[in-house]
N, C-alpha and C positions, 0 to 999 in steps of 0.2 A: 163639305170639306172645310176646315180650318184652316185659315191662312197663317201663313209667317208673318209676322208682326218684327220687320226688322228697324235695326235701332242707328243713329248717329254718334260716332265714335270719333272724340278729337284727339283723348289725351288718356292715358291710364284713370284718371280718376270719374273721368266720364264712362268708361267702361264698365268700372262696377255699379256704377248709375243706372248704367242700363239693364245688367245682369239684374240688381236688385229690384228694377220695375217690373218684372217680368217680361223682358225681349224674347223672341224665340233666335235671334240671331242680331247680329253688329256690322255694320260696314266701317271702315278706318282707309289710315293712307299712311306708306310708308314716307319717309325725307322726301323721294321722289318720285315721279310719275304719277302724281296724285292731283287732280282737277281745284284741290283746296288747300294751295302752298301755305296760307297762311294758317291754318289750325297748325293744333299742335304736332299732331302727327308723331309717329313711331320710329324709335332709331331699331334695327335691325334686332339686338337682343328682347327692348319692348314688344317687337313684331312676336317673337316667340313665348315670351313669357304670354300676352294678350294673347295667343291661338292655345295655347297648352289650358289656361285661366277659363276660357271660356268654352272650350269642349269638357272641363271637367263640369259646366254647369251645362250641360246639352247646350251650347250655345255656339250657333256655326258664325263662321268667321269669312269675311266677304274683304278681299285689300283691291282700294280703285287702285287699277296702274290705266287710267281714264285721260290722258292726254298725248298730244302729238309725237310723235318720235319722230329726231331724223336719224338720219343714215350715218351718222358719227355718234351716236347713241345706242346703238341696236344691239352692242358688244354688252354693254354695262345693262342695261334693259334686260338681255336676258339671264345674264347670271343671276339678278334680281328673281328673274319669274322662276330660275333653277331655284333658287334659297325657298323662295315660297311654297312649291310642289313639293321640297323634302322636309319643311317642317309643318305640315299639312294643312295650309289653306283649303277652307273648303269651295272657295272659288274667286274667280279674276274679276271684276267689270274693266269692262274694254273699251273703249272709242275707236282706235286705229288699226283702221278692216284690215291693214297690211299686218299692223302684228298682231293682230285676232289669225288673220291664216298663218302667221308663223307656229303661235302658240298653237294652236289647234294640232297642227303637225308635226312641232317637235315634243309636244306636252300631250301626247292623246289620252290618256288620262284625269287632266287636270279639268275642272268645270273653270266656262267662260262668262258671263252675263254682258249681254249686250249693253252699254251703258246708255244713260239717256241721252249721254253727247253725241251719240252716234246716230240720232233725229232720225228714229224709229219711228215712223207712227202710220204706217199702213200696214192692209195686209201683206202685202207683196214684200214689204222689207222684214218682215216677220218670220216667213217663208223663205228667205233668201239666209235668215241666220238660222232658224232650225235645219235646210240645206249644211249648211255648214260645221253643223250638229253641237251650236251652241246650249248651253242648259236651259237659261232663262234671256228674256228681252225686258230691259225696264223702259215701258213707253215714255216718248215725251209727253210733258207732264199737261198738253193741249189736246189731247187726246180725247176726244168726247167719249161720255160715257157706253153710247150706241156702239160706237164702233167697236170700243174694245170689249165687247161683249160678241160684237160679231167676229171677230180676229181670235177669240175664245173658243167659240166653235169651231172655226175653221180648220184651227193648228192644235199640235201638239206638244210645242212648247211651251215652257211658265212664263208666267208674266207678271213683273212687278208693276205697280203703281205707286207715283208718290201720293202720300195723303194730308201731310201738315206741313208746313212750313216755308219756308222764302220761295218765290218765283222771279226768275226771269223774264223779261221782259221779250226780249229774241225765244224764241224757240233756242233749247241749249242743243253746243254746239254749231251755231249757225249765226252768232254774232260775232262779229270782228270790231266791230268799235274799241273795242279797250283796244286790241292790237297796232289799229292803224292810227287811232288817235295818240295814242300813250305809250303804245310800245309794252303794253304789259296785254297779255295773250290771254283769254279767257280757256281758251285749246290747250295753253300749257300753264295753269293751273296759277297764273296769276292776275286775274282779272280784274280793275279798277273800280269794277260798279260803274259804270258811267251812267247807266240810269236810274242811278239814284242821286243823279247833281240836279243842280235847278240849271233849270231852260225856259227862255219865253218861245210862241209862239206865233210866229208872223204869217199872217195868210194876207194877200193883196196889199202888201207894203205895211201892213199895219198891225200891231201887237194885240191878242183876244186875249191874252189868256190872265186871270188873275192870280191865280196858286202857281207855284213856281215848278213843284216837282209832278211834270207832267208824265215820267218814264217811270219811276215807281208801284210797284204791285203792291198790293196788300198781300198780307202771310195765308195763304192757303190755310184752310180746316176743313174736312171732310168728315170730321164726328159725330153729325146728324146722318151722313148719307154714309155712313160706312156700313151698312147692311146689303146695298145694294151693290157692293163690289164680291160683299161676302156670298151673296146669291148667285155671279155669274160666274163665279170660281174663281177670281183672280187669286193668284197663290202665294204672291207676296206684299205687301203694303210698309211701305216706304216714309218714314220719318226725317227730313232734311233736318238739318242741325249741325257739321262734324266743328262748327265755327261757338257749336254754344256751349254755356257753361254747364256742369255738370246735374246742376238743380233743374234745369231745362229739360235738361235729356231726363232724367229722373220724374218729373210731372208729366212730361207728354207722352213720356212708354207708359207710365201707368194707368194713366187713364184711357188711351188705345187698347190697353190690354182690358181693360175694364170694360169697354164700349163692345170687343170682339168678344169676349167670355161670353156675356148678357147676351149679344145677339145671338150666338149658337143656342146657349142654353133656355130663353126664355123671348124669344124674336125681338126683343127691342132691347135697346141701347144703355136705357138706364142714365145716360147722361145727364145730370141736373145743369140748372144755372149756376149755382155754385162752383161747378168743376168747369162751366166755361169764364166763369169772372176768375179763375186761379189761374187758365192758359194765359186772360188776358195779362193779367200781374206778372206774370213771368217775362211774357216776351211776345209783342203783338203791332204790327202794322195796320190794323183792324182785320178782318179776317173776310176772305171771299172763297166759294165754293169750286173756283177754279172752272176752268172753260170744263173740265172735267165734268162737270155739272152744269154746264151751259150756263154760265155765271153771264148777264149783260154788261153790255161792255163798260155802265158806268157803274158798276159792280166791281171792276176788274182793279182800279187804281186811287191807291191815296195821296194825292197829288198836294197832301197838306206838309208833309212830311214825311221825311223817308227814313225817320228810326222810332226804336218803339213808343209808344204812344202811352201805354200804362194804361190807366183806367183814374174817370172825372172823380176826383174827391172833396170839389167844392168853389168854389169862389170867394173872392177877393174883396169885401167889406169895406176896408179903409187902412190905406196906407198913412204910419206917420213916424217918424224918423228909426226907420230901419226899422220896422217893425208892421206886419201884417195883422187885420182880423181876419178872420176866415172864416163862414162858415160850411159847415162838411156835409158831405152829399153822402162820404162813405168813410168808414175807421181812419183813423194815423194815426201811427207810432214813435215813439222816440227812435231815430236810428233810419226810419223811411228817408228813401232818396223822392227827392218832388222836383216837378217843372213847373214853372209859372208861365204862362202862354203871354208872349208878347213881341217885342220888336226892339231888341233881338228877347230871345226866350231866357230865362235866369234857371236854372238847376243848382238845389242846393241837400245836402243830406239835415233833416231833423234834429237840431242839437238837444232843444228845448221845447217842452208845451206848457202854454198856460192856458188854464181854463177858469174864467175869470180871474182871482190873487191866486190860485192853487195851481203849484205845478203840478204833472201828470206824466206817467210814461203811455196811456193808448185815450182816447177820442175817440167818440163815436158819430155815426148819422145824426146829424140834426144840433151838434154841439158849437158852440162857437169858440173860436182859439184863436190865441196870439203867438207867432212864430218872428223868430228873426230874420231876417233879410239884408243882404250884405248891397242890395242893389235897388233902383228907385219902383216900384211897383203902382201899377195905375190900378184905380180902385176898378171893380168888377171883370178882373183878370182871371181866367179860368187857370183851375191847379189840377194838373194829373199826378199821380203819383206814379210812380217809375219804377220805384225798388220796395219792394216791402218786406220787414227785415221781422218779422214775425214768421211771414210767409218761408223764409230761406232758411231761417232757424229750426223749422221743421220739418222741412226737405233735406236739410241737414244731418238732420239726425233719423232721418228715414235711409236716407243713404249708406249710413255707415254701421246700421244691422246686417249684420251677413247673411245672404241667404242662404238656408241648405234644402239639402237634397235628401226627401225622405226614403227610407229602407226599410225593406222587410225582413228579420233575421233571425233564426232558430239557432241552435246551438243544443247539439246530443251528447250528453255524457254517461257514458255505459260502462260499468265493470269490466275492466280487461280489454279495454277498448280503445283504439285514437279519441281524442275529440273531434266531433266534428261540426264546424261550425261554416253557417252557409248564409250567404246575404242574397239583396236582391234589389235592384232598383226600378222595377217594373221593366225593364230590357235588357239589362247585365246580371248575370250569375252568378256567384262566385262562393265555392265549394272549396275547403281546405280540411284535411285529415293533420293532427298534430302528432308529431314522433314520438310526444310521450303517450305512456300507456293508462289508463285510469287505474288508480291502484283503490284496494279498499284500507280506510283511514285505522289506523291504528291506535291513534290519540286523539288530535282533533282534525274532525270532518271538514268538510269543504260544503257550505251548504248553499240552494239555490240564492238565498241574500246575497252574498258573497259571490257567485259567478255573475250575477247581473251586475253589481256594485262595478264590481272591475270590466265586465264588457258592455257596460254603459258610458266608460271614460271617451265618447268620441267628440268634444267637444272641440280638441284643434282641428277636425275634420271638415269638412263641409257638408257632410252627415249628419242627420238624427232619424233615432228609431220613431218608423208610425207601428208598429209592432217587435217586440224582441220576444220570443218563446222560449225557455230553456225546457230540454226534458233530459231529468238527472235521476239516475240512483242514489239511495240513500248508503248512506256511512261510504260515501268515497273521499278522497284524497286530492287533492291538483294541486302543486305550486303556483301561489300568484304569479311567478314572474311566465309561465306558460301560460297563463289566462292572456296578462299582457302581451307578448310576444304574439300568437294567435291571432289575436283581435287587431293588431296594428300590420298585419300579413294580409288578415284580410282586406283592410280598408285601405292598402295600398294597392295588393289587387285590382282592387274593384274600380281607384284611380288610374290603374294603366290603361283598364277598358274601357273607361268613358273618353282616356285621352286617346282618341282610335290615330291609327296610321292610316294614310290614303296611301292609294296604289301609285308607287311614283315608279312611272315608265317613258322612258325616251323613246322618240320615231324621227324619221327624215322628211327635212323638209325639200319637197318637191313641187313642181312647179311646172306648166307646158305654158309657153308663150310666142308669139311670132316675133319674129326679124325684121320689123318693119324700115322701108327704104328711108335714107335721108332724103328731106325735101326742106324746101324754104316757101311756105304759106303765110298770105295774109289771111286775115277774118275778121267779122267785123260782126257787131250787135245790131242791128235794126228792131222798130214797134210802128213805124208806116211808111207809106207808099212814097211818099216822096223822100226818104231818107234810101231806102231802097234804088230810088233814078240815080240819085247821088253819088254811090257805090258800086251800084250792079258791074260794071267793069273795071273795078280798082281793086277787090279784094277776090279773093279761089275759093273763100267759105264763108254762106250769110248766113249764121243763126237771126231767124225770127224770133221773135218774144211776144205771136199774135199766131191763132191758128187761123182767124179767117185772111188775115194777110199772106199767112205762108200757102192758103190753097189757092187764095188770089194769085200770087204769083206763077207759081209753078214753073220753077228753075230749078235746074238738077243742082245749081250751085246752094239750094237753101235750104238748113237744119231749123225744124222748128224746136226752139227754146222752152222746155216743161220748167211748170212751177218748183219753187224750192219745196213746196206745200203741197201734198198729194193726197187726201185724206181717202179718195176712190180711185183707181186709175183708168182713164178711157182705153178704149183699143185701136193703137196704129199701127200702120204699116208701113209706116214713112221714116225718115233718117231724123231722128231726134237725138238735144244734147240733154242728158240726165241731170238731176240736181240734187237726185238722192236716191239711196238704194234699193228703196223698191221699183223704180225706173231701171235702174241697171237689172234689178231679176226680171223685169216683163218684158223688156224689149229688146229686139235683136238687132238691129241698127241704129248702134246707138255710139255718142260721145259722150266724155263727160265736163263738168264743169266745175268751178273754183271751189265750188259748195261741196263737193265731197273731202273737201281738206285734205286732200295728198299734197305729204310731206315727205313722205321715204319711195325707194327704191321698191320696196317690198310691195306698199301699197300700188305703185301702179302695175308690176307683176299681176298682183290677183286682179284687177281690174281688166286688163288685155285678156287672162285665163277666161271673162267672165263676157267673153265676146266685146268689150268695149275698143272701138280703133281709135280715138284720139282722149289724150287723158289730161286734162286743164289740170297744172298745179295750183296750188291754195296761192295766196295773196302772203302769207305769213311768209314765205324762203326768199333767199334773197341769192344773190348773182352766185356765189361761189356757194351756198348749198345746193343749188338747180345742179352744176356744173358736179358740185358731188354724187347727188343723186345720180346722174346717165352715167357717172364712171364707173361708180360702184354696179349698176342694175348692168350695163356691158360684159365688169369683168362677173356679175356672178352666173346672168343668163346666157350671155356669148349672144349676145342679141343687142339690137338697138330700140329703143322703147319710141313710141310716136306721142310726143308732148309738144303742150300747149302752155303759152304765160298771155296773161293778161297784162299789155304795156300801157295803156294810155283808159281814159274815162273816170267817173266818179263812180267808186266801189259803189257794190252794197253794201253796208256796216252790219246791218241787223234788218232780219224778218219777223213780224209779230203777226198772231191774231187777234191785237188788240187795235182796236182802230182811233186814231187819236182825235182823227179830222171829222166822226162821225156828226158830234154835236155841231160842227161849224157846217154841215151838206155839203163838204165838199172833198176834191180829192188831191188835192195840192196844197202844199204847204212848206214853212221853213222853220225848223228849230235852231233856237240863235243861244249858245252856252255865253257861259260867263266872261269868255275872252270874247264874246264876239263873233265867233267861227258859226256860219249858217249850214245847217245839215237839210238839202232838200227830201222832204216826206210826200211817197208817190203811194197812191191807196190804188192796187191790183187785183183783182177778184179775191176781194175780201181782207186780202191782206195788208199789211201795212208795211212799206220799204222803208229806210230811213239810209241815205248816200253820205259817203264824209264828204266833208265842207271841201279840201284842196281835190285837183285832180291828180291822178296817177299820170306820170308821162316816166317812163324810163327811157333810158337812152342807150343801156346792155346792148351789143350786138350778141344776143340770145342764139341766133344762128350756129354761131362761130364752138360754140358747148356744145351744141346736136339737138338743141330745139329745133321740132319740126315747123311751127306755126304758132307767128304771133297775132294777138288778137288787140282791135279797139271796141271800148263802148263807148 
């Protein structure tokens, strides 16, 4: 089977980027509800012209509305997802299970894709969205490769995978650091990077670390291993990007498309060196194969710097007033953008080359040159280059060839007869008889030259013939302007049908939930035995965060605590609080926790539908959206919902599979930012926690709104 090769989409011009790489399909975001505020993003008429634009090139059209909703949003949110079903998206990616069960119900026609914020990565959660009768899941991007080969088998669902480009450090959807730190929401689609700032390292009072950006990934590439996703049938493969420029997105579809051709048609990839020194020049943090590929974990992070990196083009000879020797490892050009590595780093674009007295516009390996410098440069200074302006100049003009769309087309002209002319795009048809009659010529003929000449004009089209046939009688007659008329029917045609309608149908949205009583509960986090004595008669609910402690115990008062991280899930029979939803599909006693990021009304509805009795709101809502949420979810279910806040403790910020503290042996530690502020890092079966520096203490009487149960860690 061939995969979709779908593409990153920021801005209109990146869009034909993609189209002309060969995408089989584009993800984008409208102004709102899109997980990547800052790209350029689509205003509403863009949204349509970009869906019309790219089903005329078979190219399907995917809009994130991939972040939080609340419950003063849900009004605007859905007109939104109305506009999009009637000007036909071919489908949603989602994060917020509550508006994934809205949409699903009021939209049953419209396709959904489980987003990767929505920290998919077992079977069980896979199972719980195909339940739901989403289209496709796009895994989180930590997903080993075993697994999702096993989760292929299992289901019946599609499944995307990302395969190039920037990674997270959190597992997506499950970092709040930018939110709690900064106030800028990774969940609603403004997210700070905070793991791409410098931080040291404190473990036992004392600083290890000597590189500074310790949170940092390198940019995923999968281009060697991409045969082996092509072999277990994943059905989509995913290009991060919507943040890059169009020459980007234009390099890295095409050569994906290159990599996927080859392996279908001849099992290997075909990939040169070449075409990975062009990714590099583009845009590269160095590049790892992703846990995806079981990448080790000092594989995982370029902790030298967190933007692109370029590719070495030489060192640094002898500095002497404002002026560099250089010699070159690799080409420069007049117009290259360069770094010169140092303390701080100096970036400068190429004004001038000299090669010894002779100036020069390009430089090769092994050449020595003198460049200007506006800044003091230490001799045997490494120089990356950054921008290669050779490189963009022909990406450039790769771009803005239009691609078309080949046809097969006959055209019958008979005596006494319509014309009939018939195309074909290898899946559309399109058959037209013309009102004129063929006459026979009286003066002059109308000859085969002459009807190809004029239904050959499809050059404003997006059209060209890979075959045109005419089959004509001799001594007939046809006005040109019927030739033309004709020929511009059909290939208008043949445009309504590639631009298809989706089936756009409303349903009701419905819902069974309980009436759970008011009550005023404490709870409380425990991980041992002596914090357990401490407690055991102060709080009505102990979540565990230890299974052999919680069988230690054995109190009807204790919820054992499942990982935010499930890659297999064991089988209990016990009262556990969920951390993700493949816990909420397997288990029947269950609560949930901060980590499923409910934020709406809606969302804790399907969560109580879904057997869960107590439903932890996210850390992101604050007093009067809590206080929204239960009046809204009251007046719409005639019920009262059983909720949980989290008052007092240091959050978790971000969950990783990347272990930071592995090279130090040990499992504790403190990351100390540039203000100062210390993030305690706890290493948990395998995983890595990283706490924000202040605590959480509210002081809300939470009660007094219809909070059932407030919680300390």
């Amino acid at each position: 089977m061939k995969p979709e090769l779908l593409a990153p989409v920021g801005n209109m011009e990146c869009l034909f980027a993609a189209i002309n790489a060969g995408c089989d399909a584009v993800y984008l975001s409208g102004i709102n509800f899109g997980a990547r505020s800052f790209a350029g993003n689509f205003t509403l008429d863009e949204l349509t012209k970009a869906i019309n634009t790219c089903h005329l090139y078979g190219v399907k059209v995917y809009v994130t509305v991939n972040t939080l909703i609340y419950d003063d949003e849900v009004e605007k949110f859905m007109q939104y997802i109305d506009f999009l079903h009637k000007n036909n998206v071919d489908a949603l990616i989602m994060q917020d299970i509550g508006m994934i069960d809205l949409v699903r119900k009021t939209h049953p026609t419209l396709d959904i894709h489980a987003s990767t914020q929505a920290h998919i990565h077992n079977l069980e959660g896979v199972k719980l969205m195909q339940k739901l009768g989403l289209k496709r899941v796009v895994l989180a991007r930590e997903t080993p490769i075993e697994l999702v080969e096993e989760i292929k088998k299992n289901t019946k669902i599609e499944l995307e995978i990302f395969i190039h480009g920037a990674l997270c450090m959190s597992y997506s959807g499950e970092c709040l650091m930018s939110a709690l730190i900064g106030e800028r929401s990774g969940n609603r689609g403004t997210c700070a990077q905070c793991c791409r700032q410098p931080y040291d390292l404190e473990i036992d009072e004392k600083i290890v670390n000597k590189e500074k950006y310790l949170l940092s990934c390198k940019d995923l590439n999968t281009i060697d291993n991409i045969g082996k996703l092509i072999d277990i049938g994943v059905d989509s493969l995913k290009i991060e990007g919507r943040m890059k420029r169009p020459e980007y997105v234009y390099l890295i579809t095409s050569l994906y498309r290159k990599a996927i051709d080859n392996y279908i048609k001849y099992g290997k990839t075909n990939i040169t060196s070449q075409d990975i020194k062009e990714m590099k020049k583009i845009f590269n943090r160095e590049f790892t194969k992703g846990f995806l590929f079981n990448a080790k974990n000092d594989e995982y992070t370029n902790t030298f710097r967190p933007n692109h990196m370029g590719i070495e083009i030489g060192i640094v000879l002898d500095y002497k007033k404002g002026v560099i020797t250089l010699k070159l490892t690799d080409g420069l050009n007049v117009n290259d953008g360069i770094r010169i590595i140092g303390n701080p780093d100096i970036g400068l674009t190429v004004i001038t080359i000299y090669k010894g007295d002779k100036k020069v516009k390009n430089a090769f390996k092994n050449d020595i040159v003198t460049i200007k410098v506006s800044d003091v440069v230490k001799n045997g200074s490494l120089v990356l280059k950054t921008t290669d302006y050779e490189q963009l100049k022909k990406l450039n003009e790769k771009i803005k060839i239009n691609k078309k769309i080949k046809i097969d087309a006959k055209c019958i002209l008979k005596l006494d007869k319509p014309i009939e002319f018939s195309v074909t795009d290898g899946k559309n048809i399109v058959n037209i008889k013309s009102d004129y009659i063929v006459t026979k010529a009286k003066t002059s003929k109308t000859t085969k030259d002459v009807i190809l000449e004029k239904l050959k004009r499809i050059n404003d089209t997006i059209y060209e013939y890979e075959t045109l046939e005419i089959e004509n009688d001799d001594d007939i007659f046809v006005p040109i302007n019927v030739l033309n008329e004709l020929r511009r029917k059909v290939m208008h045609t043949l445009d309504e049908k590639r631009m298809y309608k989706k089936d756009y149908t409303l349903g009701k949205y419905e819902i069974c939930v309980d009436n759970f009583k008011k009550v005023k509960e404490k709870s409380v986090l425990i991980d041992t035995y002596d914090k357990y004595l401490s407690v055991k008669d102060k709080y009505d609910i102990i979540y565990v965060d230890n299974l052999e402690l919680f069988n230690k115990l054995n109190d009807k008062k204790c919820v054992l605590k499942l990982s935010r991280v499930c890659e297999h899930l064991d089988n209990y029979d016990i009262p556990v609080l969920a951390c993700e939803l493949g816990s909420v599909y397997k288990y029947k006693n269950k609560d949930t926790d901060f980590s499923l990021n409910v934020t709406n009304s809606y969302s804790v509805a399907f969560l109580h539908s879904m057997g869960v009795k107590k439903v932890t709101l996210s850390y992101e809502l604050d007093y009067k959206q809590i206080e929204n949420l239960i009046r809204e979810y009251e007046k719409r279910y005639k019920a009262h919902p059983n909720l949980e806040v989290i008052i007092s403790g240091y959050e978790e910020a971000m969950v990783s599979k990347y272990n930071l503290l592995e090279k130090y042996n040990c499992k504790n530690g403190y990351l100390i930012d540039r203000f100062k502020n210390k993030y305690k890092i706890k290493i948990k079966d395998n995983l890595m926690y990283i706490y924000n520096y202040k605590k959480r203490n509210l002081k809300d009487n939470f009660y007094d709104i219809g909070v059932n149960s407030v919680r300390d860690i």
